[in-house]
Backbone bond lengths (Angstrom), bond angles and torsions (degrees), N, CA, C in turn:
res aa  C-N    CA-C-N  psi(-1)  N-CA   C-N-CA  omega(-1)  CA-C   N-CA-C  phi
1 X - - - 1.472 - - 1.526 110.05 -
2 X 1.678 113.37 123.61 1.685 107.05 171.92 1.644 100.02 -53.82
3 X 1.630 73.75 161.51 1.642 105.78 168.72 1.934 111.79 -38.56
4 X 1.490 73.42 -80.14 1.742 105.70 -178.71 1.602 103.98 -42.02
5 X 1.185 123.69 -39.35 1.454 105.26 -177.79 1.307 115.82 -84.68
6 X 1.218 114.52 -51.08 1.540 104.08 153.71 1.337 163.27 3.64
7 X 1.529 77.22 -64.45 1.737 103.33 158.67 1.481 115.15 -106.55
8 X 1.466 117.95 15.53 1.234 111.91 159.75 1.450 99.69 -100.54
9 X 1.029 125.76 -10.95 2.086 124.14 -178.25 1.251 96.91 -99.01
10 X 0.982 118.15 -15.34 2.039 102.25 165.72 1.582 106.31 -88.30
11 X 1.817 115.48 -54.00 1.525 91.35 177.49 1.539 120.96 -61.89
12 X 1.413 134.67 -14.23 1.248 141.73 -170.83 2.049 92.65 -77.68
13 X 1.212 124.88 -71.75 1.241 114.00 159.52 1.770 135.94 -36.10
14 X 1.048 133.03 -43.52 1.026 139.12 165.65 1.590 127.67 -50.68
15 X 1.947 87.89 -46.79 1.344 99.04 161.19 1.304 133.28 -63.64
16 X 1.954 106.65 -32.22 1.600 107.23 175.58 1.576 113.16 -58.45
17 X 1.682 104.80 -55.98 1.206 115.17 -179.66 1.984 125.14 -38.00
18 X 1.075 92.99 -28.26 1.555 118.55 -170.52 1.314 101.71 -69.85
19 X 2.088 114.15 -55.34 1.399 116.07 -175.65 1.511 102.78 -80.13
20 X 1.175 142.14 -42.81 1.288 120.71 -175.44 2.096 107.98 -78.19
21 X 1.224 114.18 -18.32 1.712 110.43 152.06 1.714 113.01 -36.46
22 X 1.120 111.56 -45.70 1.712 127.80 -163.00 1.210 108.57 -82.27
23 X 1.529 125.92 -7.21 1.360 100.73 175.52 1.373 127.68 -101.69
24 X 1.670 121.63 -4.62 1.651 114.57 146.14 1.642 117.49 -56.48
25 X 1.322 123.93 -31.32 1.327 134.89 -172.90 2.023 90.79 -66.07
26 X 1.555 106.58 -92.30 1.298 109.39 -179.33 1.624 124.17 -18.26
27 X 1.405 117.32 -60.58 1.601 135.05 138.89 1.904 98.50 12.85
28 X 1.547 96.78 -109.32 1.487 141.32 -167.34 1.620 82.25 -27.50
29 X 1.886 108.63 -60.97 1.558 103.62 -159.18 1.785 107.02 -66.96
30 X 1.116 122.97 -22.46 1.387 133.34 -179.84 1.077 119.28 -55.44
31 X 1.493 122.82 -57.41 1.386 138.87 147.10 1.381 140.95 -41.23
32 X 0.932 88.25 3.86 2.293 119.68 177.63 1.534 89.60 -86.56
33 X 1.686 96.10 -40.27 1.696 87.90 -152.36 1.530 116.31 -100.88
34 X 1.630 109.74 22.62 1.455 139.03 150.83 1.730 92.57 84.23
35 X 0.926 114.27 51.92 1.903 122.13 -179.91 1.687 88.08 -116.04
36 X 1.115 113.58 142.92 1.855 140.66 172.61 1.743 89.92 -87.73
37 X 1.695 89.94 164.54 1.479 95.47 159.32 1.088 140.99 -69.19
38 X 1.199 114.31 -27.02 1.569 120.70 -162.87 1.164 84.72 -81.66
39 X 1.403 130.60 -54.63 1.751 122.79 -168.98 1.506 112.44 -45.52
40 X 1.465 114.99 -50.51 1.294 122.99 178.39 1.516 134.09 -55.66
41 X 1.296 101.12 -17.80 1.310 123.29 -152.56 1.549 94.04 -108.79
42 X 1.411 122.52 -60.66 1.000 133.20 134.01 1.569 139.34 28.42
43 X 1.347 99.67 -74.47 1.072 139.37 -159.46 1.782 99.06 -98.35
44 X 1.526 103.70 -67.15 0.996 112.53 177.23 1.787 122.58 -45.30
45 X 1.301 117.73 -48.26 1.621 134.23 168.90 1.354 103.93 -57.52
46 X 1.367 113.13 -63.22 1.574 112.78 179.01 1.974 114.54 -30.64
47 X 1.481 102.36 -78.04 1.597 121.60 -154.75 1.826 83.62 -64.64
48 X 1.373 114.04 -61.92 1.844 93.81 178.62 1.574 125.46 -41.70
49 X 1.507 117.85 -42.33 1.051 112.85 -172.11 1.773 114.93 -77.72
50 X 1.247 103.53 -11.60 1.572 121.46 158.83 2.018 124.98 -51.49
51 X 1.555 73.13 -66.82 1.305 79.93 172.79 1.818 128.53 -96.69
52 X 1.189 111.94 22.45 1.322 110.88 -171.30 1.987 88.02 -112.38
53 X 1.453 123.25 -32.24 1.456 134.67 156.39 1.308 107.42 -51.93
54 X 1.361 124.10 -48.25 1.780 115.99 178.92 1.383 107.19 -69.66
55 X 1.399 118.21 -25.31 1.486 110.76 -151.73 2.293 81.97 -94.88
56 X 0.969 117.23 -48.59 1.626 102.60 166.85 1.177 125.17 -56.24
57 X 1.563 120.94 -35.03 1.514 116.31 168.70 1.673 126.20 -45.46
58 X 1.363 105.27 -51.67 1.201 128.10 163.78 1.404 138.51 -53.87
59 X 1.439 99.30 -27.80 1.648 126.09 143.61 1.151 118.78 -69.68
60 X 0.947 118.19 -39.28 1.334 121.10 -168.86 1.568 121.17 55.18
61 X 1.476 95.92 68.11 1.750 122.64 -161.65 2.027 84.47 -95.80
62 X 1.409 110.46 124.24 1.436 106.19 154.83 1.594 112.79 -50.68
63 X 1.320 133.83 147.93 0.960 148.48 167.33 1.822 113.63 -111.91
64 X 1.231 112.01 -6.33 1.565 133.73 163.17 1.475 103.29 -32.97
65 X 1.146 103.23 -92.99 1.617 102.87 -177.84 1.278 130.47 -35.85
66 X 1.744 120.60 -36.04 1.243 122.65 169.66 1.856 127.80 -54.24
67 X 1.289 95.67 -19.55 1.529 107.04 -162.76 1.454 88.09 -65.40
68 X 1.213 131.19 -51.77 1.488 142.30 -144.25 1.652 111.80 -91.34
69 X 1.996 104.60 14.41 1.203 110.11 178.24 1.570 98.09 -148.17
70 X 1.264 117.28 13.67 1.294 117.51 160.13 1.337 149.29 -35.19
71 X 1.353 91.01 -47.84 1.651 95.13 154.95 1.423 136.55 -112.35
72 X 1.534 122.13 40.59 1.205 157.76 144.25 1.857 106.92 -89.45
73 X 1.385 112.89 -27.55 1.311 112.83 166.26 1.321 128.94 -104.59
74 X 1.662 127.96 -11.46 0.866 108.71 148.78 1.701 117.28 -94.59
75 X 0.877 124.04 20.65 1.531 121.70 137.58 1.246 134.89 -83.01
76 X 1.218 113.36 -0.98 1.646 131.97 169.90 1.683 101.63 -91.68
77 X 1.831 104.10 -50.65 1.683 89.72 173.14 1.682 126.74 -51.69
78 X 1.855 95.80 -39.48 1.790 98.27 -168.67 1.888 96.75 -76.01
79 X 1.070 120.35 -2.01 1.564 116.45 173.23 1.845 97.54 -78.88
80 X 1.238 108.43 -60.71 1.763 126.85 -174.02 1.739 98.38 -45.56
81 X 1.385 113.62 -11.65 1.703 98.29 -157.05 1.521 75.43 -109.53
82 X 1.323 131.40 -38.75 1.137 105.91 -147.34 1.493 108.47 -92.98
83 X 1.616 105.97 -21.38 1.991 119.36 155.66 1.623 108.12 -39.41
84 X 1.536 99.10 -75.77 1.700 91.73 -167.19 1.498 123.59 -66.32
85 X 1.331 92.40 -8.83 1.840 91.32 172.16 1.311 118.33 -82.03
86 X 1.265 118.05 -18.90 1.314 125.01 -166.56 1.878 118.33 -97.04
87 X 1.419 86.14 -11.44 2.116 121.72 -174.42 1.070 74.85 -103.77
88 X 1.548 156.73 -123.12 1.421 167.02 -78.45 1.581 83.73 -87.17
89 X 1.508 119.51 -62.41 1.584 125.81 -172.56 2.015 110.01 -45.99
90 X 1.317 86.62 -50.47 1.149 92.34 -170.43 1.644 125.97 -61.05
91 X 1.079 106.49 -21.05 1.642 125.40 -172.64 1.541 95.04 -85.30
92 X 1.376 137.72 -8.76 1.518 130.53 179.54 2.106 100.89 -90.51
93 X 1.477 88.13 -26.48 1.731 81.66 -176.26 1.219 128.63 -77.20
94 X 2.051 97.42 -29.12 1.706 110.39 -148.32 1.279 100.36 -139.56
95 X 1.616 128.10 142.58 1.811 116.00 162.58 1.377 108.70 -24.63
96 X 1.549 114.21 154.19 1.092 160.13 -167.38 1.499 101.07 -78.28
97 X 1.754 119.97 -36.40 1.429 131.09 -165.29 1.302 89.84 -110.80
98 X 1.288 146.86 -46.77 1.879 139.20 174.61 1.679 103.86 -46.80
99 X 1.427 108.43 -42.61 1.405 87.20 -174.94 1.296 119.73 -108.50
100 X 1.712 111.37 10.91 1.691 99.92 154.75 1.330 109.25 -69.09
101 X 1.820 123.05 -43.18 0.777 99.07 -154.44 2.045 119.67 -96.31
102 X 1.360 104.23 13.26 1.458 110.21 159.28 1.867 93.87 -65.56
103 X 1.349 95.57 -82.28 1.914 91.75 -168.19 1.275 113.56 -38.04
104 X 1.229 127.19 -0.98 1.599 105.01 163.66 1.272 137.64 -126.21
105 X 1.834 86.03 37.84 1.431 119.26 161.91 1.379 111.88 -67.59
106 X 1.492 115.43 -14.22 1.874 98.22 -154.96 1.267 89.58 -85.25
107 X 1.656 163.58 2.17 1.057 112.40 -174.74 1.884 104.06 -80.93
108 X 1.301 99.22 -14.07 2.152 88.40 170.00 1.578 110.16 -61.82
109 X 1.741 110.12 -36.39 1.284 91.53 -160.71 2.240 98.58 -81.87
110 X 1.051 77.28 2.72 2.572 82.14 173.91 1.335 85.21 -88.65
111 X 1.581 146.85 -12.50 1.548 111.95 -169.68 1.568 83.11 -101.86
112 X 0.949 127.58 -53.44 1.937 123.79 175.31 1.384 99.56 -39.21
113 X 1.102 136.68 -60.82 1.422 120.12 -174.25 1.551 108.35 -45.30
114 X 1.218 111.58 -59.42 1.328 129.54 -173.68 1.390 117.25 -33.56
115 X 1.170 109.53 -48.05 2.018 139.64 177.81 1.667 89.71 -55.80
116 X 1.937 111.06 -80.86 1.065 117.65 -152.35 1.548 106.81 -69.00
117 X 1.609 135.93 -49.35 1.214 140.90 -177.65 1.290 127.45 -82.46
118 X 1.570 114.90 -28.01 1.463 111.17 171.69 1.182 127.16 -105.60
119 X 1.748 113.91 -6.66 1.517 125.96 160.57 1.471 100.19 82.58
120 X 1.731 110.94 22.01 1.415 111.50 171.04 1.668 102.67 -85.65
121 X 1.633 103.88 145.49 1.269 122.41 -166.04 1.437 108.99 -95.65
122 X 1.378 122.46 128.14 1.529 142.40 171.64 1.496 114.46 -39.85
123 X 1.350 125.17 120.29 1.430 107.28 170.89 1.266 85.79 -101.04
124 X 1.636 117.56 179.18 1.406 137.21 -172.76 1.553 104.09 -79.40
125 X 1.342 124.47 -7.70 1.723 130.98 -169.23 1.450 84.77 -88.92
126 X 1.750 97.75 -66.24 1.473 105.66 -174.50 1.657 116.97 -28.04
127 X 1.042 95.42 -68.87 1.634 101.60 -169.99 1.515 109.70 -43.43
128 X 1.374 103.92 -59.89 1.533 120.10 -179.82 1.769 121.32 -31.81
129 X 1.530 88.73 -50.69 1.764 99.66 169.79 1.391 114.69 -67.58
130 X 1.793 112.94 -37.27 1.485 96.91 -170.16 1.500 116.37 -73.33
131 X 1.523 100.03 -18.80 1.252 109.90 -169.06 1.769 112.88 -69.64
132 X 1.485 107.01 -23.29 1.534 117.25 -177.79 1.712 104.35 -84.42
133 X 1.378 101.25 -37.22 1.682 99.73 170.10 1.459 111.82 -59.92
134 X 1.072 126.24 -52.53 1.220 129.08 -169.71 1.691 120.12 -66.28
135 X 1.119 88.84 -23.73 1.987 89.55 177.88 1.635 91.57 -78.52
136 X 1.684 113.28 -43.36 1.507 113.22 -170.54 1.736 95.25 -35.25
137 X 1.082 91.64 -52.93 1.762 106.71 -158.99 1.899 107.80 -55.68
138 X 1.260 86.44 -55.27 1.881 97.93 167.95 1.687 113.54 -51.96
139 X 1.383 128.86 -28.72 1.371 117.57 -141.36 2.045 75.64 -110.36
140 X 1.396 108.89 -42.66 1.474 99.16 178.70 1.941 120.10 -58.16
141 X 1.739 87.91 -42.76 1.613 77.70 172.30 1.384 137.81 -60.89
142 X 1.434 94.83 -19.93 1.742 136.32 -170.83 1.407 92.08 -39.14
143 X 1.738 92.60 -74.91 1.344 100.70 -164.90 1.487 132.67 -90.58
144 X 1.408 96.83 9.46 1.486 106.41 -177.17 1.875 94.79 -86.38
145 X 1.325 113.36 -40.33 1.531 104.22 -179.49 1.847 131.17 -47.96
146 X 1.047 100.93 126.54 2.073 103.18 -164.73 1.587 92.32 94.55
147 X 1.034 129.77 -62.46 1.684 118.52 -154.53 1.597 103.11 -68.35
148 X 1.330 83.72 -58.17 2.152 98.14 -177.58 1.667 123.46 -56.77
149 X 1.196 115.04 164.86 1.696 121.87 174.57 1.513 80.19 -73.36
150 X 1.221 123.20 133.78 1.482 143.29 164.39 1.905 90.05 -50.10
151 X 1.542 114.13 -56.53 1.499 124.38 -132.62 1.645 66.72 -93.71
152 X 1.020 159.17 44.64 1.409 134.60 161.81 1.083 111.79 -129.41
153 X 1.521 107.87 -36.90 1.331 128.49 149.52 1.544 140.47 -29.98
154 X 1.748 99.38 -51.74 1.765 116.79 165.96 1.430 88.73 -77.59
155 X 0.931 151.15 -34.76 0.757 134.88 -166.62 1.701 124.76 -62.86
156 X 1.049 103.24 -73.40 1.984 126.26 154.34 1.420 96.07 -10.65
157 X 1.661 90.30 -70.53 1.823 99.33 -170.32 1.389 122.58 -51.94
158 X 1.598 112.68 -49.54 1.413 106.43 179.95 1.477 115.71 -70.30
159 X 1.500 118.65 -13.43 1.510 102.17 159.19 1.108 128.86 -71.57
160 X 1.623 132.33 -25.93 0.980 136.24 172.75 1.595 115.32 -65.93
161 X 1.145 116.75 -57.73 1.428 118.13 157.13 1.738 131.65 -17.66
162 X 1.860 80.70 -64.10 1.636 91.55 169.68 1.938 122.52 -67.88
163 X 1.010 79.13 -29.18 1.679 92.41 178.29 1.899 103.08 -66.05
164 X 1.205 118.24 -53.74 1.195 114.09 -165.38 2.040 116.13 -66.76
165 X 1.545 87.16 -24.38 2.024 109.06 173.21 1.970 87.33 -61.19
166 X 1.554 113.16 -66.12 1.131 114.40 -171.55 1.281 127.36 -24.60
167 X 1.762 107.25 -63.27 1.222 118.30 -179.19 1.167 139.81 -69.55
168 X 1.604 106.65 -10.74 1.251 135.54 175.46 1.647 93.44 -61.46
169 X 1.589 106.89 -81.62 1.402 109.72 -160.32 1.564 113.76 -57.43
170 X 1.261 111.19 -20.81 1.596 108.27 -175.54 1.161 113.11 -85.54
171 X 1.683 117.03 7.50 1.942 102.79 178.66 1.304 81.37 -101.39
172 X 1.508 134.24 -3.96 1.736 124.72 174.25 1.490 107.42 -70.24
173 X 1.617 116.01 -41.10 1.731 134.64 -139.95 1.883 79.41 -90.76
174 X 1.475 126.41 -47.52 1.105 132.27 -150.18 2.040 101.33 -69.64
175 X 1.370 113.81 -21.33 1.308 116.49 -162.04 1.573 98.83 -98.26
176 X 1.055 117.09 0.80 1.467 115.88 157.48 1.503 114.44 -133.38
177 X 1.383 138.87 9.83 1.314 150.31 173.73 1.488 115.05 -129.28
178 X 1.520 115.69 113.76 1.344 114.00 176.37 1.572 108.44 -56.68
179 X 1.650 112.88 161.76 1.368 108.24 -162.85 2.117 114.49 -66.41
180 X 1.740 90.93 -43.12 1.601 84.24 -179.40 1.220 117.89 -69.18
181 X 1.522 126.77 -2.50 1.441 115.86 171.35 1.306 123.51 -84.46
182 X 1.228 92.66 -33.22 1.556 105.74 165.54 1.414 115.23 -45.63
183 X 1.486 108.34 -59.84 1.215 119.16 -167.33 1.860 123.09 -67.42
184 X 1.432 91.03 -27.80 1.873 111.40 172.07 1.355 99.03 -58.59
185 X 1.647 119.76 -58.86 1.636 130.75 -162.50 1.490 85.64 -70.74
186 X 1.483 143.83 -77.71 1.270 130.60 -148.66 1.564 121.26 -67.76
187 X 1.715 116.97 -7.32 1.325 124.39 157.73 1.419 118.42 -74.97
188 X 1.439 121.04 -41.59 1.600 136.19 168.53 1.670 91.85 -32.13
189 X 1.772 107.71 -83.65 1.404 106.98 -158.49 1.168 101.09 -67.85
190 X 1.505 163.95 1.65 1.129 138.89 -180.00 1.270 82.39 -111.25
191 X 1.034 157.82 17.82 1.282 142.85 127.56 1.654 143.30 -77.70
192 X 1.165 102.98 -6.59 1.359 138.06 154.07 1.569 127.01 -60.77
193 X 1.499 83.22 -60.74 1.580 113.87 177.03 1.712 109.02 -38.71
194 X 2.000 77.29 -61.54 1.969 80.45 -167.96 1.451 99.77 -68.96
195 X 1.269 151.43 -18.12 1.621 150.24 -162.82 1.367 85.50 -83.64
196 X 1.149 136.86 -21.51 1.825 125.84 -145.36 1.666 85.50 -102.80
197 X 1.843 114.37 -49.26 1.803 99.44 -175.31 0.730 125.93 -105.63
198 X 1.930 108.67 19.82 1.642 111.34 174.20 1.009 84.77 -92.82
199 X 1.662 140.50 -33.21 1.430 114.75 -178.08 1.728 127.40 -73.40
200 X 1.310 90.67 -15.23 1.875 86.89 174.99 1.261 85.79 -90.95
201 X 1.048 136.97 -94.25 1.460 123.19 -157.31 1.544 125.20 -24.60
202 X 1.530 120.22 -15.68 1.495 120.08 -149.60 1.465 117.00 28.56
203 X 1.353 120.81 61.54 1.358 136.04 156.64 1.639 115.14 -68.64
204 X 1.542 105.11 -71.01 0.948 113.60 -158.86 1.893 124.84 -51.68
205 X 1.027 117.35 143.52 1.717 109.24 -142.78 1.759 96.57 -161.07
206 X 1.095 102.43 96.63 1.921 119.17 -179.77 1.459 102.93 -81.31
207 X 1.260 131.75 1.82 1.557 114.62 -169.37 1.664 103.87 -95.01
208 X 1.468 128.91 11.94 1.112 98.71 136.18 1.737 165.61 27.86
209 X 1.160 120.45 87.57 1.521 127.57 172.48 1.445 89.41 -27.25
210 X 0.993 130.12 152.62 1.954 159.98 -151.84 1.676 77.24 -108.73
211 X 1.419 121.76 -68.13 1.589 111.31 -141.86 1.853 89.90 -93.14
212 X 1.342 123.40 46.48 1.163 117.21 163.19 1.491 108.73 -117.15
213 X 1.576 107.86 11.32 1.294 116.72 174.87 2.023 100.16 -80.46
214 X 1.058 85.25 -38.23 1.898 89.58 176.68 1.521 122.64 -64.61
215 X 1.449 120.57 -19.92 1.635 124.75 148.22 1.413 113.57 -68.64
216 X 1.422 118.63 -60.94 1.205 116.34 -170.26 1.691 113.96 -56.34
217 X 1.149 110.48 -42.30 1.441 116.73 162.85 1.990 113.80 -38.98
218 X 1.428 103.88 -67.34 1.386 105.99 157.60 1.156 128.76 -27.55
219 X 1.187 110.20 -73.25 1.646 115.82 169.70 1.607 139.30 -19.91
220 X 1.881 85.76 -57.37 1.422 109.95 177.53 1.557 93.11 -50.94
221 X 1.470 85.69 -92.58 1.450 113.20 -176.49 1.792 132.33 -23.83
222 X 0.759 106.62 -57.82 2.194 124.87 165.76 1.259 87.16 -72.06
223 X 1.070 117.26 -88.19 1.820 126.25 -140.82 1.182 99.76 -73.79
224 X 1.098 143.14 21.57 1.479 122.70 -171.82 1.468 110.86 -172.90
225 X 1.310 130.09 -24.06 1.433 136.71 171.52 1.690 115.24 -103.61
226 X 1.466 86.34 -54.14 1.694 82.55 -174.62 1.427 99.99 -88.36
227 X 1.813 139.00 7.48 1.118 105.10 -170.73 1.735 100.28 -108.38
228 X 1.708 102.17 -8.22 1.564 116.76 151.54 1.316 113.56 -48.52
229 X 1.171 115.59 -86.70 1.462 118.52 -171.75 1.234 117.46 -24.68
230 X 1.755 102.74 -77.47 1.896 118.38 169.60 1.814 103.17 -11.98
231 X 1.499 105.67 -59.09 0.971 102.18 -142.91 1.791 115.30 -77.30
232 X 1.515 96.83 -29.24 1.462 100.54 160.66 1.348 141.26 -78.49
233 X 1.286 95.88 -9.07 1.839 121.68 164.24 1.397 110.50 -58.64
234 X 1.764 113.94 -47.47 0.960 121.49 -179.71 1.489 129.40 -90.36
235 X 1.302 110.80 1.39 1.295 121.63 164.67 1.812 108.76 -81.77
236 X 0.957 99.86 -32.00 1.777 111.03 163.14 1.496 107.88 -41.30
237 X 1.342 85.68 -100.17 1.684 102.48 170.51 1.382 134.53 -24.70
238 X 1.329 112.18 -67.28 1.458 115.18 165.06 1.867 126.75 -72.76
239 X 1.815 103.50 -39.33 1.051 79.65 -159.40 1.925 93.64 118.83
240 X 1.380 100.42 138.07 1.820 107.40 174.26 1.376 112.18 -79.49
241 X 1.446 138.01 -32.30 1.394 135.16 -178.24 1.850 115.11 -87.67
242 X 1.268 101.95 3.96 1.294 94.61 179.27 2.074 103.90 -118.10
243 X 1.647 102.91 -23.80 1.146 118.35 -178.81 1.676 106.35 -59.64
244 X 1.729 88.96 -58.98 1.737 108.96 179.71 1.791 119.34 -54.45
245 X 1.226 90.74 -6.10 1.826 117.98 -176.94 1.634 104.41 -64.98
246 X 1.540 78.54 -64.75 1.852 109.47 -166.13 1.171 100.83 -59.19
247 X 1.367 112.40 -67.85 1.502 126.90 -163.68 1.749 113.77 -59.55
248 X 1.128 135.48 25.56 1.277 161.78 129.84 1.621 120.62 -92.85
249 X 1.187 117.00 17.64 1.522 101.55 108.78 1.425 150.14 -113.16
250 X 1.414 79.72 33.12 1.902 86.92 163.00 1.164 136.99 -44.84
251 X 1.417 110.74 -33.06 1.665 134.69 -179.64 1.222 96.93 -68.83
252 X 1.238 113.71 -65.56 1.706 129.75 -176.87 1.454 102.46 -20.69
253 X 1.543 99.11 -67.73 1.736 104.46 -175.64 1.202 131.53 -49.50
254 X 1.317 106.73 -43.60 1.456 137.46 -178.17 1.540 114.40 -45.03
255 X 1.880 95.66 -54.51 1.646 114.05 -174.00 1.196 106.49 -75.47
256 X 1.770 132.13 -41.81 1.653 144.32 165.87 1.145 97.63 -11.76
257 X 1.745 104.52 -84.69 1.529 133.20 -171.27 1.114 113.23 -33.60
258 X 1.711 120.53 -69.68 1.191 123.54 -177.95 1.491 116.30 -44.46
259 X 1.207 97.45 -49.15 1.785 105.78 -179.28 1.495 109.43 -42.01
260 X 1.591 104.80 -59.46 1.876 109.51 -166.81 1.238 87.52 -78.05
261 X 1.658 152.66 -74.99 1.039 115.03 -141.38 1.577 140.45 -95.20
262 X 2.005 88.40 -3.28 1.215 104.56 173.23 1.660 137.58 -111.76
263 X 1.304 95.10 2.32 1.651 116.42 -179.48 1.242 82.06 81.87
264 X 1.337 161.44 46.28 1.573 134.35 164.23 1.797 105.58 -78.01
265 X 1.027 126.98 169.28 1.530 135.44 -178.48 1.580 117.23 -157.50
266 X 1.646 117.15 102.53 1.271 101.65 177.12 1.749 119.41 -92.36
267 X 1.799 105.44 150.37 0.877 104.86 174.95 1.527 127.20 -41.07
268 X 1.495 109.76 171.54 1.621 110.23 177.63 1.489 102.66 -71.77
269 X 1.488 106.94 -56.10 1.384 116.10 168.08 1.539 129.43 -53.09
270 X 1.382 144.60 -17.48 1.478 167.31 -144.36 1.833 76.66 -134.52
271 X 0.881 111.69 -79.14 2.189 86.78 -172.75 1.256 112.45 -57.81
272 X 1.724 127.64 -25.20 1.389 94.57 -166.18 1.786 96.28 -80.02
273 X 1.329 111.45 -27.65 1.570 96.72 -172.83 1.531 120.07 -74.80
274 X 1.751 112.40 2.55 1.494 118.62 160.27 1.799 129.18 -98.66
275 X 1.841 85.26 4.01 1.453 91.88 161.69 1.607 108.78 -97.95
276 X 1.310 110.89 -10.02 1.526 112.77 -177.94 1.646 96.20 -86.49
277 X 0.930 130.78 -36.25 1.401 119.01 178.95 1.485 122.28 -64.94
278 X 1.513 106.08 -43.25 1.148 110.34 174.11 1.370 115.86 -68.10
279 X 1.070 122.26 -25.02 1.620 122.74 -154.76 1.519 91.40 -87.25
280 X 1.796 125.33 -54.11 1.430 123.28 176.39 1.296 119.39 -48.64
281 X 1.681 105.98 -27.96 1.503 98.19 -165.14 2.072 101.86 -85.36
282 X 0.678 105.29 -16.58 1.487 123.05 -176.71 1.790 95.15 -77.61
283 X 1.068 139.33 -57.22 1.113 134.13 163.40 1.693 124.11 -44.58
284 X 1.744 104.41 -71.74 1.188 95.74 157.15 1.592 151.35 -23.80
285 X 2.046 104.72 -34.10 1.118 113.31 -169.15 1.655 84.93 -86.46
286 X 1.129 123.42 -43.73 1.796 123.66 -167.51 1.267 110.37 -49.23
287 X 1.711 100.25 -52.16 1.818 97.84 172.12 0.897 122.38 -79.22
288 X 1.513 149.83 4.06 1.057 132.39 -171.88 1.223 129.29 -92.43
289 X 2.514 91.39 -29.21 1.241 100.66 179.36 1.480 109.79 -72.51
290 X 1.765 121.00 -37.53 1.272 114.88 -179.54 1.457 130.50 -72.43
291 X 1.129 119.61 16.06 1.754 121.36 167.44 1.853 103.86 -102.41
């Protein structure tokens, strides 16, 4: 591999990691501007899945193949609705850095799936890493219990949970669906989703601060378009085990941010068990690709 590309698939990764870092941040600022989740969320699924359809039209990407995994994808959307609702929710109860770093427990809970649903077999590395992720995971919840919103907490968690069901089915959806189609169809239905229980609920609520159109814009845009793209650019370039490398420091970013713009501060104890998460899950990804 040249030089030059190289280090264009790490800044192209870094950068993804960076825009999907930003969207508990974007979140927090959204909510200044008196918008609910479902509206946000909403909104957000909608205009991507808009423009990620214009941007294949224009390609002129068959959409053929997708039909015939449709409902493997909209079960990936009602997974996608019930992740970001449960991440977006969660960031109103708990720091900004507690609940990146619960959600980025799931890649232990994708190798447990893996064991129990795909009948993939444990190597002794394997285990070893999950086993260091998983205390990460124990020692963060550890100490979030008494200090933390209990409800922000399940919360974190059940996205991570849901996230790890997600990823399961989408390395199935991905081997017959190129990734941005996937990703057009699984914004569609989780955009549906939220129209379907903001309307029973009568949640959904447009009156909105005017200049919270300038986050949500963000959102789309950073967190969600360009940090897609980046990120499959850089699966090019590098390669998935070195991308999947990078793209753990998402948390990193996440906690930065919080730090400068929100005074957040993690414990001594609450980082070391989010360096144990990170560090297992970083292992995990090394062994998993090489067996």
């Amino acid at each position: 591999m040249k030089l030059a590309s190289a280090a264009r698939g790490v800044l192209l990764a870094l950068a993804s990691a960076l825009g999907f870092g930003l969207i508990p941040i974007f979140a927090l600022y959204a909510y200044r501007g008196s918008i609910n989740v479902f509206t946000l969320l909403l909104l957000r699924f909608s205009l991507s899945a808009l423009l990620l359809f214009g941007f294949l039209a224009l390609r002129r990407r068959p959409l053929r193949p997708a039909l015939s995994a449709m409902a493997q994808m909209a079960v990936l959307g009602l997974g996608y609705t019930l992740q970001s609702g449960f991440y977006f929710s969660a960031v109103r109860f708990i720091p900004v850095s507690l609940a990146a770093l619960i959600l980025y427990s799931y890649p232990a809970f994708v190798c447990l799936l893996a064991f129990l649903v795909e009948g993939e077999k444990p190597t002794g590395r394997t285990l070893a890493a999950l086993a260091v992720a998983l205390a990460g995971v124990v020692l963060v919840l550890g100490t979030a219990c008494g200090k933390a919103n209990l409800q922000g907490v399940l919360l974190a968690l059940g996205a991570a949970l849901v996230y790890s069901g997600y990823i399961t089915l989408a390395n199935r959806v991905l081997r017959r669906v190129e990734p941005l189609t996937t990703i057009a169809f699984v914004s569609l239905f989780a955009a549906a989703g939220y129209a379907l229980l903001g309307t029973a609920t009568r949640s959904l609520d447009f009156r909105f601060a005017p200049w919270t159109w300038t986050v949500i814009l963000a959102l789309i845009g950073v967190s969600t378009l360009l940090a897609i793209f980046a990120f499959f650019r850089s699966l090019e370039l590098l390669g998935p085990t070195r991308t999947s490398i990078i793209s753990m420091t998402e948390p990193l970013f996440t906690i930065g941010l919080s730090a400068l713009l929100f005074a957040e501060r993690l414990t001594l104890l609450r980082a070391a068990g989010g360096a144990l998460v990170l560090g297992g899950t970083v292992l995990l990804t090394v062994t998993r690709r090489r067996s």
